[in-house]
C-alpha positions as CSV (number, residue, x, y, z in Angstrom):
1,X,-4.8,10.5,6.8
2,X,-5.9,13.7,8.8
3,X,-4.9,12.4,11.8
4,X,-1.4,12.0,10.6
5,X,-1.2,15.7,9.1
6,X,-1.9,14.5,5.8
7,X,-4.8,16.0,3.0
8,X,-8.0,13.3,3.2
9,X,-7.3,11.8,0.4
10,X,-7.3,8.0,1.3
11,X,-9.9,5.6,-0.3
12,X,-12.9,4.7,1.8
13,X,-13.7,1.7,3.2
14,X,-16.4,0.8,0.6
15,X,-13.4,1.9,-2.5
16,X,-11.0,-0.4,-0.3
17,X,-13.3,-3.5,-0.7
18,X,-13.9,-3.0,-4.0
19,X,-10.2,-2.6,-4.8
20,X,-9.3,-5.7,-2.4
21,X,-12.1,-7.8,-4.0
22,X,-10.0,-7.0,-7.6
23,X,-6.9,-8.0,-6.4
24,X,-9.0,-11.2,-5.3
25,X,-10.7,-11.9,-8.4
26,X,-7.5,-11.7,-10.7
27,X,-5.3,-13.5,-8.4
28,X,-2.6,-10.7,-8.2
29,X,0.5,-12.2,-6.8
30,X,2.5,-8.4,-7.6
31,X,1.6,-5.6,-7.3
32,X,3.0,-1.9,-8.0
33,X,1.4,1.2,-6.3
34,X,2.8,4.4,-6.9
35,X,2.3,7.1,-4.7
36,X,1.8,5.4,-0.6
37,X,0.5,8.3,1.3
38,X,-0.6,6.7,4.5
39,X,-0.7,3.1,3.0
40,X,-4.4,2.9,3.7
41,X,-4.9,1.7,-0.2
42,X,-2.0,-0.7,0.6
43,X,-3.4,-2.6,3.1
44,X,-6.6,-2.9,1.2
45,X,-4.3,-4.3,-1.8
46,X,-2.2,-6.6,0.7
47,X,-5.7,-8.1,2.2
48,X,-6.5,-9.3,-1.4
49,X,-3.4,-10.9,-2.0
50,X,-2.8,-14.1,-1.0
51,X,1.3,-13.9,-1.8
52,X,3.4,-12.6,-3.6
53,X,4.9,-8.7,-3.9
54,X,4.0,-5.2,-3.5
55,X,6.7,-2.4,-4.4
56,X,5.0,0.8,-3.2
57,X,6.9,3.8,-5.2
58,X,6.7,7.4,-3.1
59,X,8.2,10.4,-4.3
60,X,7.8,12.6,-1.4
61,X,10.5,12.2,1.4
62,X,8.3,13.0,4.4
63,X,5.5,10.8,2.8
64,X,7.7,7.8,2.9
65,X,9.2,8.5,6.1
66,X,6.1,8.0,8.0
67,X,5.0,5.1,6.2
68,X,7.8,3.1,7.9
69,X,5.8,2.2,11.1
70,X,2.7,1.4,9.1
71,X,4.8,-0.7,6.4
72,X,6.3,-2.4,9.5
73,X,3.0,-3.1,10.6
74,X,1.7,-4.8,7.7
75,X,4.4,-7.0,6.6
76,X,3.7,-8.7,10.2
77,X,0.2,-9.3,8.9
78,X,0.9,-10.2,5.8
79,X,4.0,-12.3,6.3
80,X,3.4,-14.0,2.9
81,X,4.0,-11.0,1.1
82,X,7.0,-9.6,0.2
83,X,6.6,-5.7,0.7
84,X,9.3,-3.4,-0.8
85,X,8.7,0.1,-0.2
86,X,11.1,2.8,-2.8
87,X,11.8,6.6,-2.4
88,X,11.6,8.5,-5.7
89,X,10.2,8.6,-9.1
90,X,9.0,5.2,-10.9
91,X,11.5,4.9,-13.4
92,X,10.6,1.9,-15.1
């Protein structure tokens, strides 16, 4: 996160385990994260899932603008996963 400009705010690695070992447990097959950041909690949630979806809901333009290469990045290693990435507020 700091290395991208961005506050350090992203979970750590033991967080990212425990959150990917959820998603594991449960069998999650979709997924909704609001707020994306760096995607650094993303990719935790995407190693749990086997398949499925993740929508990732960020309000802040500049935010989601450099998520694109990351995103990009992670829907080649998880090509069973259908990764939708919105701009704005969540709304539903």
């Amino acid at each position: 996160a700091q290395g991208l400009g961005k506050v350090k705010i992203a979970v750590s690695d033991i967080e990212g385990a425990i959150l990917r070992t959820c998603v594991q447990l449960n069998g999650c097959k979709e997924f909704v994260e609001i707020g994306t950041l760096t995607g650094v909690s993303a990719h935790w949630i995407l190693a749990g899932m086997r398949e499925g979806r993740f929508t990732t809901i960020e309000s802040n333009p500049q935010h989601f603008e450099s998520g694109e290469i990351i995103f990009r990045q992670l829907g080649e290693c998880f090509p069973k996963i259908e990764i939708q990435r919105k701009l704005g507020l969540a709304q539903e």
